[in-house]
C-alpha positions as CSV (number, residue, x, y, z in Angstrom):
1,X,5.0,-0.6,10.7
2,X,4.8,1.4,7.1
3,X,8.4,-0.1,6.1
4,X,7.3,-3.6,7.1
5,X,4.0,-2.9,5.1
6,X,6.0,-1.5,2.3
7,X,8.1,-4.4,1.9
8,X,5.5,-7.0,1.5
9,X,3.4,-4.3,-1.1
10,X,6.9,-4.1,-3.1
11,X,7.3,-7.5,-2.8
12,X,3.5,-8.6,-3.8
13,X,2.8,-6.3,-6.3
14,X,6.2,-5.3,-7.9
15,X,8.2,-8.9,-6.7
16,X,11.1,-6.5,-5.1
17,X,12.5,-8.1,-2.1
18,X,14.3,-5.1,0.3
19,X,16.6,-6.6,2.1
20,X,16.0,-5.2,6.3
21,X,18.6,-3.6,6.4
22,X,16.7,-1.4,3.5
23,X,13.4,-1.5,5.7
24,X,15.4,-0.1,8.4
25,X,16.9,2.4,6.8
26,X,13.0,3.6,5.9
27,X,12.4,3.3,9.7
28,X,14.8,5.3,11.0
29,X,14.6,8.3,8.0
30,X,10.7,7.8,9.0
31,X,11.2,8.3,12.3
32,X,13.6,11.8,11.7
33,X,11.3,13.2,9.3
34,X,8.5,13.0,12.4
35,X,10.7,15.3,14.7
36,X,8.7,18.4,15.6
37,X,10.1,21.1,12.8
38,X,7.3,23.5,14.0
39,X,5.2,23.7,10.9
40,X,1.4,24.0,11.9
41,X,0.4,21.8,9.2
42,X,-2.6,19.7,9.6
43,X,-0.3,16.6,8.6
44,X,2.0,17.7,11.4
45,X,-0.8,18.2,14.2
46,X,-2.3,14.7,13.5
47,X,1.2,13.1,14.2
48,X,2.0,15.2,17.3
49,X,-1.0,12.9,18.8
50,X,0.9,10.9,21.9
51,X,0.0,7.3,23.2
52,X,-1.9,7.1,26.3
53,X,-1.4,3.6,28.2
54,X,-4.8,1.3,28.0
55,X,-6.4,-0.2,30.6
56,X,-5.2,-3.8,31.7
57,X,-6.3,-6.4,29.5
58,X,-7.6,-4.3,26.8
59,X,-5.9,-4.1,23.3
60,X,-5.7,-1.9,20.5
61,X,-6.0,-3.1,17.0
62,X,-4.3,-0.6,14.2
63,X,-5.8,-1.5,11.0
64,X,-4.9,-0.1,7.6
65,X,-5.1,-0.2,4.1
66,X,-3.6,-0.1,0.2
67,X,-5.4,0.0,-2.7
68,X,-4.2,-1.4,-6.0
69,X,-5.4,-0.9,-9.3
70,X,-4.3,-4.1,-10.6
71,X,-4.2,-6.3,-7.0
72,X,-7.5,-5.3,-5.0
73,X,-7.0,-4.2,-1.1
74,X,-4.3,-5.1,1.1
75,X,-5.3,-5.1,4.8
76,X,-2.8,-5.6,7.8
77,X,-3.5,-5.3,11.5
78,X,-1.5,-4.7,14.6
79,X,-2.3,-5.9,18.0
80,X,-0.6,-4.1,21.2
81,X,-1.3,-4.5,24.8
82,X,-2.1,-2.3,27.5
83,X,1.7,-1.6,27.8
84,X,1.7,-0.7,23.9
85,X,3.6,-4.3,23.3
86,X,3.0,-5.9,20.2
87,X,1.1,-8.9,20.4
88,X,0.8,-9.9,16.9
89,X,0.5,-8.8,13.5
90,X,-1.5,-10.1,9.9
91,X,-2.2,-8.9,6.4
92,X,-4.7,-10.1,4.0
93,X,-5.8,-9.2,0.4
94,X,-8.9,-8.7,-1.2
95,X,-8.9,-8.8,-5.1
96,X,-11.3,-6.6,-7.3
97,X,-11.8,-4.0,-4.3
98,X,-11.4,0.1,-5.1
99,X,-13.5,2.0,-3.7
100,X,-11.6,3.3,-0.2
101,X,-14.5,3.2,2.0
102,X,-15.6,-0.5,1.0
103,X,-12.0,-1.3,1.7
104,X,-11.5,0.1,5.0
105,X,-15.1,-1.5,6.5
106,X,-14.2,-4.9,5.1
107,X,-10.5,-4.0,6.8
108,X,-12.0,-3.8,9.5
109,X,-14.3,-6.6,9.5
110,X,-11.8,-9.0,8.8
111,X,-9.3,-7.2,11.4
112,X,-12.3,-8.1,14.3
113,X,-12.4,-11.9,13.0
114,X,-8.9,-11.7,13.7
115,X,-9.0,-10.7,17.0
116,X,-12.0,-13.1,17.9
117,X,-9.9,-15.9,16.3
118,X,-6.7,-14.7,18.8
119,X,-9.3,-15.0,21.9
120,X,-8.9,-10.9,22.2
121,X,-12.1,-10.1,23.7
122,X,-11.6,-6.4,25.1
123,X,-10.3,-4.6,21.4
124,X,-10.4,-0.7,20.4
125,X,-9.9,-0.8,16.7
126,X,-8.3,2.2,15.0
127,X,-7.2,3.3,11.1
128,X,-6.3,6.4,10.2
129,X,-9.1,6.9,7.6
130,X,-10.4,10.3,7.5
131,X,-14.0,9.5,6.0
């Protein structure tokens, strides 16, 4: 999800089109650079978390976001099912927005409207911030 998020930042704030074969390329070096090297960094222990399947008919909404000093917040959310499918995906923007915290709340905010508006009535909602 980072390289897809990548692209469209590039894209939005810098008007860079990667081509997918580039986002790939992210994907897979992404995914190598997240095989166990044994470091006990804290970075390292956070990642090492696994997925543990949901119940039936609940969802789990992955929310993050970017901060620009020039664009605002981004947002962008990812729906999975109990079988860790994706179900589907948005982003959304925010201008004159800086302050992390604000961002992530109104994220998140805007990542349950989304849900309600998809008819998901059974969502955990998750970001990775660490305030």
């Amino acid at each position: 999800m980072w390289a897809i998020w990548k692209r469209r930042n590039l894209w939005v704030f810098e008007k860079k089109l990667l081509e997918f074969s580039q986002v790939l390329d992210m994907v897979n070096m992404n995914a190598a650079a997240q095989q166990p090297t044994g470091s006990s960094s804290r970075y390292n222990q956070s990642r090492s978390a696994s997925w543990a399947r949901l119940e039936e008919n609940i969802y789990k909404a992955n929310v993050d976001v970017a901060i620009s000093q020039n664009a605002g917040a981004s947002f962008g959310v990812v729906f999975r099912n109990s079988q860790g499918e994706v179900m589907a995906a948005a982003t959304s923007s925010m201008p004159n927005i800086s302050d992390s915290v604000l961002a992530e709340a109104l994220a998140i905010q805007w990542a349950m409207k989304t849900a309600q508006q998809l008819l998901l009535t059974r969502v955990i909602f998750e970001t990775d911030n660490q305030m």
